[in-house]
Each structure stands twice: as C-alpha cells, then as structure tokens.
C-alpha positions in Angstrom: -5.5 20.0 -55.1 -2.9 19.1 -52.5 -3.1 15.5 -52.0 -1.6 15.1 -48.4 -2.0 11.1 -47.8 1.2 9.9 -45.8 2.1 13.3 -45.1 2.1 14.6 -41.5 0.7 17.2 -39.9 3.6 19.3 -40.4 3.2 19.0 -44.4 -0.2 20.2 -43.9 0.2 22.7 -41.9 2.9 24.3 -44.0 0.7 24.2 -47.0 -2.2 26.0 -45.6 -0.1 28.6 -43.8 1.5 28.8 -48.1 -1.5 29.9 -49.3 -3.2 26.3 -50.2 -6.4 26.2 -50.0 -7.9 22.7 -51.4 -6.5 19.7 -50.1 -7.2 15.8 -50.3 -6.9 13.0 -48.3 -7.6 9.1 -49.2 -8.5 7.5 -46.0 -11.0 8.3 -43.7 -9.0 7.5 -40.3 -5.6 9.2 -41.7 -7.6 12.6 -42.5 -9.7 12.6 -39.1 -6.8 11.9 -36.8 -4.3 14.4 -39.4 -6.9 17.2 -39.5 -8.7 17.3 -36.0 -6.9 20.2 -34.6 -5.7 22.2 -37.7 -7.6 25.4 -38.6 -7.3 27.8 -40.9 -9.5 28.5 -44.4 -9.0 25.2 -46.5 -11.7 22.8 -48.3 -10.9 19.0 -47.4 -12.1 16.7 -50.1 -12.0 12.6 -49.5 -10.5 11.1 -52.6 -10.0 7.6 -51.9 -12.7 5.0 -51.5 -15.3 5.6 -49.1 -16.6 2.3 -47.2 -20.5 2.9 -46.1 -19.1 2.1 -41.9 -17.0 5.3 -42.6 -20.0 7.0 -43.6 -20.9 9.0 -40.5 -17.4 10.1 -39.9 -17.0 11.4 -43.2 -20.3 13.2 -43.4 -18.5 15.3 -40.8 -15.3 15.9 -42.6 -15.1 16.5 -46.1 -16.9 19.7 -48.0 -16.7 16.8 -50.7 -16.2 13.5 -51.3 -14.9 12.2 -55.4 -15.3 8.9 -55.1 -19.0 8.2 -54.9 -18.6 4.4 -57.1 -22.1 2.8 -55.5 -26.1 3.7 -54.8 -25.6 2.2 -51.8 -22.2 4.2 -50.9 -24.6 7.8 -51.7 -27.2 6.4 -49.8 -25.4 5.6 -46.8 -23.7 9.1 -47.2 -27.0 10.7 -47.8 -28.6 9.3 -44.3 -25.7 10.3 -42.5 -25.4 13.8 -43.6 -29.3 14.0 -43.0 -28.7 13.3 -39.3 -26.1 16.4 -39.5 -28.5 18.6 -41.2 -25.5 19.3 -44.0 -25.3 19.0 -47.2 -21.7 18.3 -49.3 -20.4 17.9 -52.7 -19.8 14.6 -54.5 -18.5 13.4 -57.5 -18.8 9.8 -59.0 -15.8 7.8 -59.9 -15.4 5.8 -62.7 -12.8 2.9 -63.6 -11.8 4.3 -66.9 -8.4 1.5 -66.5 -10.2 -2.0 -66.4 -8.1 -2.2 -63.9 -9.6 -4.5 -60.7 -7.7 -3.1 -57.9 -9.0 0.5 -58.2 -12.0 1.5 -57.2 -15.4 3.3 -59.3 -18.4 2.2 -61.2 -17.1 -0.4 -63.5 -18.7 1.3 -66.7 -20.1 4.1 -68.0 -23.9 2.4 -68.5 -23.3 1.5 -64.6 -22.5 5.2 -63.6 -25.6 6.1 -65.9 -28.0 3.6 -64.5 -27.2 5.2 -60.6 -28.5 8.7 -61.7 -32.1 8.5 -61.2 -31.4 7.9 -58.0 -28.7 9.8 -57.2 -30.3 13.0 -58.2 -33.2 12.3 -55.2 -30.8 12.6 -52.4 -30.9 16.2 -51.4 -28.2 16.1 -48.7 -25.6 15.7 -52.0 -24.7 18.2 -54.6 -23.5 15.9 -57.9 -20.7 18.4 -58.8 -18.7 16.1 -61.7 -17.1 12.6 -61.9 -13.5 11.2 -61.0 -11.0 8.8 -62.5 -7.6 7.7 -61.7 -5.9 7.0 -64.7 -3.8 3.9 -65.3 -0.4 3.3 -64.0 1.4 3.1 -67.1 4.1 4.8 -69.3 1.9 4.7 -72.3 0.8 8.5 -72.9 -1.6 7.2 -75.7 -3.3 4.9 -72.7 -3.7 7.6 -70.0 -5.3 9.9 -72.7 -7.6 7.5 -74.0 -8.7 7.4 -70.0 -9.1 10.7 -69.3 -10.8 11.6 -72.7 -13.4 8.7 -72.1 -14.4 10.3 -68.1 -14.1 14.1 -70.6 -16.8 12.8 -72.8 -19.5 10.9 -70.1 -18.8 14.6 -67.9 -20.2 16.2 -71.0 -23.2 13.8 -72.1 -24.1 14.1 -68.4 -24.0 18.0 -68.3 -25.6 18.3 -71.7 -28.8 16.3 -69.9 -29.4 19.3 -67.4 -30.4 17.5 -64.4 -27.7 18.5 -62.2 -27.2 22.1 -61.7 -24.1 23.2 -61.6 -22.2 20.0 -62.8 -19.1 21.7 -63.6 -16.1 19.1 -61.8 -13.8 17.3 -63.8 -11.1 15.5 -60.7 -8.3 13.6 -63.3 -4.7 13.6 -63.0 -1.9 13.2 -60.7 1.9 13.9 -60.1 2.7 11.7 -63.3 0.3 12.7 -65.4 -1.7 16.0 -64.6 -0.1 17.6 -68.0 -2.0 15.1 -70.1 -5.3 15.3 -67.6 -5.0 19.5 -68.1 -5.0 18.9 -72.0 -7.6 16.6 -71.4 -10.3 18.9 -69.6 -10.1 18.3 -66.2 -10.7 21.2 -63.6 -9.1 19.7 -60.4 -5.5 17.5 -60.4 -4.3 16.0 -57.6 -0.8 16.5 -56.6 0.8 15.0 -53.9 4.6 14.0 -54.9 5.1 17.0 -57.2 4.5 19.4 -54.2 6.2 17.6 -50.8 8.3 14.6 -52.2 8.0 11.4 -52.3 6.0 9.8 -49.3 8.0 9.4 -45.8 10.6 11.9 -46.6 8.5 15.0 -46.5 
C-alpha cells in the first residue's frame, strides 16, 4: 500500500498514473480534500484513527477502513454506511506497543470481547486486524509485535465466523521486512516510495 499522508496531489497522481493501485491515507479531511477530483482505478483505504463525527464522510470514501479500535467507532460506521446503502471493508486495530499515544483496542481480550457484536453489522465486511509496531530500533521488539497481531489473526480465523478473514495490515517504511517475515499481507509504505514528507 501506498501511504500518501502529507503528500500532494501531485504524489498521488503520479502513483496511480505508475501503476499503483492501493493507497492509504490517515486523516479523514487530508484524503477528502486530496482525493475529490482524482480518478482513475485505485482502492483508498483510511488507516489512521477514525473519530465517530468523521463517520459520515468516511462512509463515502474509503473501500476500507484498518483502524476499527471501538464498538462504538463500528457502530457509528455501520449507521452511516446504512444511510448510503454500501457496504465496506474493515479491519480492527490493535495496540500491540503499550504504547498510549497510538491508537487500537488496548488488548487482545478487548478486541475479542467487540466480536459478537461486530459480526451483526451487515454494512461491514471484518476482513483482518491492524497494528503499528513500535517506534524503536529493537528488531527483537517489533517482531514480538507483529508476531502477537500474527497469532490473534489466526485464533480469530480458526473460529470461522467471519468469512473471508484473510488481512494481515503490519509494517511500514522501517520495518516492513520484519512485518513480511512475520505474516502480514498488506505494508504500508509511505517514505520508501516518495521521500521523506514535505520534499516529495
């Protein structure tokens, strides 16, 4: 995934007309002012937190949104994209860091407990689960992360109650080599492919 958040227009543009195809914004506002007029054949995915006020305008936006980290953030979704008539993909995030200033459900049993009712909204498809690893040089760390989100992904699938639960979202410019080892099916690049932020 091309993670275009601070790029302009321009950047986006460029990677579509490239051949790009999947591409990721974190904020609501920044992806429906960036994205309004571009067209082309892409899949726009929101992979920064999703307030419930931003709700409506992101049931409009994304094909899917990977940061699902509250009931009340699904159902909010849910009742928007039932006024639309549309269905999308999500994915639920999880803190695998401990870290307070990034976003997800806090622990696996709280990501557990939010099933039951997750799995009666019919206007989203639960595709996988999302975590951003933590910001650190430790390899050992960042594994440790990504193998925990590997492991709920697969006691989830094993259960059977969401069909085709098949999304692993892990990794970034620093660390998508470890995430690939790891299991995950979508990274999410950003500096790798345009540079770092405000020079692109």
């Amino acid at each position: 995934m091309a993670v275009t958040k601070g790029f302009p227009k321009e950047t986006v543009e460029a990677a579509i007309a490239g051949g790009i195809t999947l591409l990721g914004e974190n904020r609501v506002q920044e992806a429906e002012l960036k994205y309004a007029e571009i067209t082309g054949s892409y899949e726009l995915h929101l992979i920064g937190h999703l307030q419930r006020n931003k709700a409506r305008t992101a049931s409009g936006l994304f094909s899917c949104v990977q940061s699902i980290d509250k009931e009340e953030t699904a159902a909010a979704l849910e009742s928007r994209l039932a006024e639309r008539e549309k269905t999308i993909d999500v994915l639920l995030e999880l803190n695998t860091s401990g870290e307070a200033s990034k976003s997800g459900f806090r622990s696996r049993d709280q990501l557990l407990s939010s099933l039951d009712s997750l799995v009666n909204l019919r206007h989203l498809r639960l595709r996988g689960l999302m975590t951003v690893g933590p910001l650190t040089d430790d390899e050992r760390a960042v594994r440790l992360s990504f193998a925990a989100l590997r492991e709920l992904f697969e006691e989830i699938r094993r259960a059977g109650a969401f069909h085709d639960f098949s999304v692993l979202s892990m990794g970034m410019s620093g660390d998508f080599e470890a995430a690939i080892e790891e299991g995950a099916t979508i990274v999410r690049i950003g500096t790798a492919l345009f540079g770092q932020r405000g020079s692109a």
